[in-house]
Structures are given as C-alpha cells and as structure tokens.
C-alpha positions in Angstrom: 128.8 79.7 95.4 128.3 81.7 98.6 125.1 83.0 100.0 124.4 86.4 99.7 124.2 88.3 103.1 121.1 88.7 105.1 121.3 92.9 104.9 119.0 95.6 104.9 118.5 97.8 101.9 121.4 100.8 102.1 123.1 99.9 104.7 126.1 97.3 104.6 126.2 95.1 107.3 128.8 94.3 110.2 130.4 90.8 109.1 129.1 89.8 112.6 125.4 90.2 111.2 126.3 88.1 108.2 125.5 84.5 106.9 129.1 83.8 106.4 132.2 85.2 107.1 133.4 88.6 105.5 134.8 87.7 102.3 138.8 88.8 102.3 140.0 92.2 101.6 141.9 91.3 98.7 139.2 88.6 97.1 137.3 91.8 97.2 139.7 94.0 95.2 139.6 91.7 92.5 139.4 93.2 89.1 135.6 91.6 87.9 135.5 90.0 84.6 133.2 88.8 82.1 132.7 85.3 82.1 131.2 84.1 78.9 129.8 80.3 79.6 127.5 79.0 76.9 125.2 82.3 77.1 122.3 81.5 74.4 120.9 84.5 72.5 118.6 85.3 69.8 121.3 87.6 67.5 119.5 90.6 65.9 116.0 88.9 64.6 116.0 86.4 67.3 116.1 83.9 64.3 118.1 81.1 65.7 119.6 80.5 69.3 123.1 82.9 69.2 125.7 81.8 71.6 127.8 84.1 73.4 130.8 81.9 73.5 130.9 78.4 72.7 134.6 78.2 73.1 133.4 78.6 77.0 136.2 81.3 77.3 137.0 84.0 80.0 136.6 87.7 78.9 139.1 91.0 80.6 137.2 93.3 82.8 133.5 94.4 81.6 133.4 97.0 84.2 131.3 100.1 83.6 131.1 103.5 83.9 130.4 104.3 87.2 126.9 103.1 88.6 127.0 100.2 91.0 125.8 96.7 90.8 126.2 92.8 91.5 125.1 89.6 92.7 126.4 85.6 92.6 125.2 83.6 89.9 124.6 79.4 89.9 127.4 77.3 89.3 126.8 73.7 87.6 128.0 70.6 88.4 128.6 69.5 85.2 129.2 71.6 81.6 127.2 74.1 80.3 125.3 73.0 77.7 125.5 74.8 74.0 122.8 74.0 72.8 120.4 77.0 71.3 116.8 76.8 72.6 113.9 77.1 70.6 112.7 80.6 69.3 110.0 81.8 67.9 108.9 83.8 64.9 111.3 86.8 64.9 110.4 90.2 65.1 110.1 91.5 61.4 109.9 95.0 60.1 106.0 94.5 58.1 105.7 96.0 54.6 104.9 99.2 53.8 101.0 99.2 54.1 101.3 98.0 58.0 104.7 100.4 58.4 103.5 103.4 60.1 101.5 101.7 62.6 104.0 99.3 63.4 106.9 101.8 63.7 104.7 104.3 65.6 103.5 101.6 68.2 106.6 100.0 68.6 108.4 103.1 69.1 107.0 103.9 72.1 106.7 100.8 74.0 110.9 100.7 73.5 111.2 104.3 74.1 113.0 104.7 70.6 112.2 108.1 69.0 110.4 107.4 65.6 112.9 108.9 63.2 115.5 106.4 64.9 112.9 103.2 64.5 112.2 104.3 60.8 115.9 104.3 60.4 116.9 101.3 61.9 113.6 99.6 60.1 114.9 100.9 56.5 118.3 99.9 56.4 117.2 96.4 57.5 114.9 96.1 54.6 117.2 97.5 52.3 120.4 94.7 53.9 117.2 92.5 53.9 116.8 92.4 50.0 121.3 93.2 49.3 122.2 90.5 51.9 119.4 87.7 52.2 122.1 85.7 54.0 123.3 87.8 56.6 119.9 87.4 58.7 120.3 91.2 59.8 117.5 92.5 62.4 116.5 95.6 63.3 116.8 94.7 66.8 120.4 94.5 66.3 120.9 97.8 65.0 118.8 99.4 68.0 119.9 97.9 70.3 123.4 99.1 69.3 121.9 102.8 69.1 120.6 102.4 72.2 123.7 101.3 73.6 125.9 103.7 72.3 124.1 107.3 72.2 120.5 106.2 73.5 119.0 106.7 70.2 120.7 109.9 69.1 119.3 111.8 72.8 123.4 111.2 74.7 123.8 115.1 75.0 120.2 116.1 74.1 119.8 116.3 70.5 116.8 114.9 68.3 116.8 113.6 64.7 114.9 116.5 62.0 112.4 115.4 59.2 115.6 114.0 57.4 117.1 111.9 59.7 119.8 114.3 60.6 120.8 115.0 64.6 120.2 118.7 65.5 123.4 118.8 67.7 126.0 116.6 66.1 127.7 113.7 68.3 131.4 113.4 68.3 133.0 111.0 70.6 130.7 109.9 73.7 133.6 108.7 75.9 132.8 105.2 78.2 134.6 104.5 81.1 134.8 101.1 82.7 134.7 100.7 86.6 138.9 100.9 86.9 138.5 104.4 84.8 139.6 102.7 82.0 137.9 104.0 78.6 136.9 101.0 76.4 135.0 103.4 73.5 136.3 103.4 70.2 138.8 106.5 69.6 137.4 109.0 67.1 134.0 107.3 67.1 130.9 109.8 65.8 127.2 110.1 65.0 124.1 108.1 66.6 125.7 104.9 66.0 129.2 105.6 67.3 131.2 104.5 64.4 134.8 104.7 64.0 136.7 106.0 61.5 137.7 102.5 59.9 133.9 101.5 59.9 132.6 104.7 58.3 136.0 104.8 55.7 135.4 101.1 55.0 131.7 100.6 55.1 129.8 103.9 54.5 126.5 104.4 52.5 124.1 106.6 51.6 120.3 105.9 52.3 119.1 108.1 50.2 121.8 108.4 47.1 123.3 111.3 48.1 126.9 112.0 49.8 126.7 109.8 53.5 126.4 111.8 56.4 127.8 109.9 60.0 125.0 111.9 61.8 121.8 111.0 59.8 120.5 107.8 61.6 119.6 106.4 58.1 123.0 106.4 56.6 124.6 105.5 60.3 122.4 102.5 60.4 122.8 101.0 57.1 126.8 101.9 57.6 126.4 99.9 60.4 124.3 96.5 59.0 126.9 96.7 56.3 129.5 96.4 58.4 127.7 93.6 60.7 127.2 91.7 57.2 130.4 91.9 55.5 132.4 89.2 54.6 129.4 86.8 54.3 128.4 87.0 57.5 125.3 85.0 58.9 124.1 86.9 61.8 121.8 84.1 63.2 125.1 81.7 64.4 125.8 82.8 67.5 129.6 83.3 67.6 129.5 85.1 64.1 126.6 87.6 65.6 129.1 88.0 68.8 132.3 88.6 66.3 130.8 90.7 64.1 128.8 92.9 66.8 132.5 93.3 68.3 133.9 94.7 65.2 131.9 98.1 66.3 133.4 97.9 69.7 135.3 95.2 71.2 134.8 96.1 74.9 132.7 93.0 76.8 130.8 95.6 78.3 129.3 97.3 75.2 128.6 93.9 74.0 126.8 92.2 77.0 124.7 95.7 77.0 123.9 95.3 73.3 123.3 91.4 73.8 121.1 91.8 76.9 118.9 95.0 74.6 118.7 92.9 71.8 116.9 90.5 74.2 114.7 93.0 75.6 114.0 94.5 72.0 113.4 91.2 70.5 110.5 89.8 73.4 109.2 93.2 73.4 109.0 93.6 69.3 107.2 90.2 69.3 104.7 91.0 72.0 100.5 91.7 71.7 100.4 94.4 73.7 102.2 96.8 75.4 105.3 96.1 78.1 104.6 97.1 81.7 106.5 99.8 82.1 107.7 98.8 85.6 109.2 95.9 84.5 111.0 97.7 81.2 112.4 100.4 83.9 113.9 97.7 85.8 114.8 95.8 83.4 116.9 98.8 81.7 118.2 99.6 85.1 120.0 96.4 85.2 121.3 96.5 81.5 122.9 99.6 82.7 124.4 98.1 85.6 126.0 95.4 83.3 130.0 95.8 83.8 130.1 96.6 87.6 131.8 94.1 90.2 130.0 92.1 92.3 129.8 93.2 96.1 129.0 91.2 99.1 126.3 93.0 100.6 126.2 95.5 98.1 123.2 98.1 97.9 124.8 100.2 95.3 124.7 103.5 96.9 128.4 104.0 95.6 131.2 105.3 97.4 132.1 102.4 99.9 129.1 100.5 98.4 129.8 100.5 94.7 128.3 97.7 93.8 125.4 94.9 94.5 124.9 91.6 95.3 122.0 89.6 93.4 119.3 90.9 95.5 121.3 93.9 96.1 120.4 94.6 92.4 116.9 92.8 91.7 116.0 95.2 94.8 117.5 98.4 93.4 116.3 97.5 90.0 112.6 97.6 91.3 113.1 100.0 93.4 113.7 102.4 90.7 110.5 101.4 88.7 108.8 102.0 92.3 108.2 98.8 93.4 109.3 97.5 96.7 110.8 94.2 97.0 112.3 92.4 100.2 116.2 92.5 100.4 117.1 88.8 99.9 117.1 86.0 97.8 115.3 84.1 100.4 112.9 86.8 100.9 112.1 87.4 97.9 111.4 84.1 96.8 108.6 84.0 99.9 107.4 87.4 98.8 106.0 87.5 95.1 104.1 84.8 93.2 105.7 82.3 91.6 105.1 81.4 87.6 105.9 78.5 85.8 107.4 80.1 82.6 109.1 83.1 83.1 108.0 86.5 81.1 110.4 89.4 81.3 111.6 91.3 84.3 110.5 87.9 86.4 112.7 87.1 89.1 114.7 83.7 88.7 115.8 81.9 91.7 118.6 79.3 92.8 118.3 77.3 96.1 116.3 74.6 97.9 113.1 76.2 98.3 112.2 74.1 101.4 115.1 75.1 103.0 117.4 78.4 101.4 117.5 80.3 98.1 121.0 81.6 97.9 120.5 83.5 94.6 118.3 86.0 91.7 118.5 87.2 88.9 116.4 89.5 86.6 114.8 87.5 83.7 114.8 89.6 80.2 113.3 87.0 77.3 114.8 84.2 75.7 115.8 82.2 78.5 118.4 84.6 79.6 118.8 86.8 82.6 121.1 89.4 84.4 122.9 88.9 87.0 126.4 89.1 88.9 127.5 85.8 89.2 130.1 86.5 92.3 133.0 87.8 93.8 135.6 88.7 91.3 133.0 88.9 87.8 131.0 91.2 86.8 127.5 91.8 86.0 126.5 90.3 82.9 124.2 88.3 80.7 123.9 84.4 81.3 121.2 81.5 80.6 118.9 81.1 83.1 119.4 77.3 82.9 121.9 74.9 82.9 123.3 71.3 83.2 123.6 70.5 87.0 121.9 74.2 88.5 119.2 74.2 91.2 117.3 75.8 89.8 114.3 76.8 92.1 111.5 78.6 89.9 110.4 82.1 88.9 108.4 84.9 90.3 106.6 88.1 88.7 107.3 91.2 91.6 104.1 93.2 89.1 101.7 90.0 89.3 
C-alpha cells in the first residue's frame, strides 16, 4: 500500500514535495472499482453479521455522481476473514403505546421526516407479522429511501397527512464518475421502484388501489420485494442479493450498506448523535463511488477526488471541525479510544514510527474509506487477518 502524500489541504502538491514518487499517469486513469473483501454488515435489523461478499469477488466501477473523494485502504497478509462479529440487540420498531415517541425522536436524530419513519416503521411491522422469516428492518427500508430520493425531499417535495408526496417523483437520474447512469430506467416515487418491482410486488397499506408515491405503499412494495422468494435478510449475501434486486449498481448498494450502518448504531443509541459526527459521516457516504486520488483534496476539476486523509479531512471539515491533513498527523492530533464509536477515525501504521492510512468509522466494525489507486470509495471492515492496525481516535472528544 502506498503512503499517502504529505499535502496541504486544497492545494495538490509538486511530486518533488511528495513521500514517494508521482504515481503514473495511466495508473491514475484507471477506471476505480468496488472491491468487495469479506465486508461484515448488520443487514436491515442488524440482526446477524451480513457479509458483503463472501465469494471475495471484484465488483465494475462504483463511481458516483460527481463529488470527489478517496484514500488507500490496509492490505492483509493473509485472507480476510468471513467471519460475522457479534451484534447486539437490533433496532426494533416498539408497539404502539411507545410508537409516537419513538418515531418522533428517532426521526430527528436521522434527519428522516416523520411521515417517512411512520412509513418505513409500518410496513416493517406489517412484513414483521406476513414474513416472520425474512428478518426485514426498518433500517433497511430507510436507508434505501434515503439513498434513493433522501426521504421523498430529491426535488423538494414533502409527504401530506396521508403519506402521499406533494410533488410526484419520476425518474431521479444517477450518474457514476465516467457519466455513466447506473439508476434503474423508468424508476418512480420515494423509493425509486421500477416498473418490474411495482408490476410484480405492489401493495396497498391501507386496502385501497397502491399509489408508487405514498411512502406507505412504496415501502411495503419495497420489503415485499426484499422478502420474496423466502428470503432471510439477516445472511449476509441474501441481504446483499436481494438489496440489488432494487438497483444493481455497487454504488447504490455500498451507500445503502454504509446508511444501514449508520441508521442501525444510531437507532440503537441512548441519546442523541452528535451532529458533527453524523454530518461527516453522511458526507463520506456521499462520496462513496469516487476514485481514489493521490493527493486528492476533492476540490474537483484537476482534483476530483481524495486520498484517506484527503477525505477524513473534508469530511470534518464540512461538519466544521478542523483536522490536520495526514494520516500521520492526525493520528498525533485527536485522542485516541480503545473501542471505536461512530465517526472515530481508524488508523493503519506503526505508531512509533509512520501511520500511512484512515478511515471514517460508522458502527458495526466497519468504516469508509478508499482503499487506493485504481478502487473506489467504499465500505470495508475495519479489521482483518494480517492488518496493522494502529488504534482509533474521536476528532469531537
């Protein structure tokens, strides 16, 4: 793995100013790619360990829309292992007596309109009591919303009393980093369903004719879709298959894998998220797709991209909080912690001598990062067989 670059923040540097040697031209041109390696995940109700790809398989491009980011991600010595970590209770929607409260509060710590969370939370109950087996979460089905239309808010509409989106969503078009567009053709409403899903799979929440743009007949389209054919949504490579029968495009699914992260730590928490950390974090999820640059501060252009610190740095920076610009540097900079909470910075390197790499921490032992020249931004375990692994810090401590 190389080092990243000692830079300062927004301005590339001169290969002469560099650790290492300019990386070539063409090494750079490289079209990034997803590589899935033994990513653990807690699918939808963080019930059991979900693994993004046990077949340790490489994915076509993940690149995104069009904001920069990157970084260089540990390598092991030996195999990844595959095995799921331990989890803890998942986050349930309560019954009805404890409802409101719940939905109200947990509403706004994700910064999920109400009538969205009351959606999501009532088709999981109802695919709860229909489909005991499929082990569907609610966390699943927002963090697709949020994925795909941000909850319904893409082009600025709300949801009315009934569930229904004042300005109804047609197509929301996604274009990878190479201009290609990897959203489904034809897709519609808050959920972004095509026209196969809604023809094949569509219900009504409330018994009357099913409406793609009320958020309560999207979402239970949607779990009925994620739970057909007997599927158990707490085995990793099922949750991963079925999630891609929405969209197949690596990047919509490392977005909705890293949310469903977020969403699940968050949904199991005491208290409130600090909203520093939840800005960054999101502002990595969104940079999940784009290629790895050496030196990278993202300011696009020339500089489309980041490397690790290039992007622990940005992502801070837009929450407000100032962090130093490498690896290195930050690993001298912010407290360290022994068990890493989200939006904690995770480190690689020998910390008497030279950390070489970080990434942003987002619950359930997995991070964001760009693992290196030629891959993407993406989701990955913060440990495994053979890494240095060199600690965590907390930027907000």
């Amino acid at each position: 793995m190389s080092e990243e670059p000692e830079v300062v923040p927004a301005e590339p540097a001169e290969p002469s100013e560099l650790s290492e040697p300019a990386e070539p031209a063409a090494s750079r041109r490289r079209k990034p790619v997803v590589v899935i390696t033994a990513v653990v995940v807690v699918a939808g109700a963080l019930v059991a360990g979900i693994l993004l790809a046990p077949k340790q398989q490489e994915t076509t491009n993940a690149a995104s829309t069009g904001t920069p980011a990157s970084s260089t991600s540990p390598r092991p010595s030996k195999p990844p292992t595959t095995t799921p970590p331990q989890t803890s209770t998942p986050p349930k929607v309560p019954e009805a007596s404890e409802f409101d409260a719940w939905a109200s509060k947990t509403s706004q710590w994700l910064d999920v309109p109400l009538r969205a969370m009351v959606g999501y939370a009532k088709a999981t109950t109802k695919l709860g009591k229909d489909v005991p087996g499929c082990h569907l979460s609610w966390v699943t089905l927002a963090a697709v919303g949020k994925v795909t239309t941000d909850h319904g808010r893409a082009r600025g509409g709300q949801f009315g009393t009934t569930g229904v989106l004042d300005k109804p969503l047609g197509t929301i078009e996604v274009r990878d980093f190479y201009n290609k567009v990897v959203s489904t053709a034809n897709a519609a409403g808050p959920m972004q369903l095509s026209p196969a899903v809604w023809n094949k799979y569509q219900a009504s929440a409330s018994g009357g004719k099913p409406d793609v743009q009320n958020i309560d007949d999207a979402a239970l389209t949607t779990g009925r879709a994620l739970c057909a054919d007997g599927h158990d949504l707490s085995q990793g490579q099922v949750w991963w298959d079925s999630v891609g029968t929405l969209q197949p495009a690596p990047l919509f699914l490392h977005r909705t894998l890293a949310t469903v992260n977020v969403y699940g730590t968050v949904g199991q928490g005491s208290a409130a998220p600090n909203a520093a950390v939840l800005s960054a974090v999101n502002f990595a999820i969104d940079k999940i797709g784009l290629p790895y640059i050496w030196g990278g501060n993202g300011t696009g252009g020339n500089d489309p991209g980041f490397d690790c610190s290039g992007l622990t740095t940005a992502a801070y920076g837009s929450a407000g909080i100032k962090l130093m610009r490498t690896a290195d540097t930050q690993f001298r900079s912010v407290p360290h912690v022994t068990d890493p909470q989200l939006g904690d910075l995770i480190f690689y390197g020998e910390p008497a001598t030279k950390i070489h790499h970080v990434g942003l921490y987002i619950g359930n032992q997995q991070m964001i990062d760009a693992p290196q020249t030629g891959q993407a931004v993406q989701v990955h375990s913060y440990r495994r067989d053979g890494d240095d692994y060199a600690g965590a810090g907390r930027p907000t401590a």
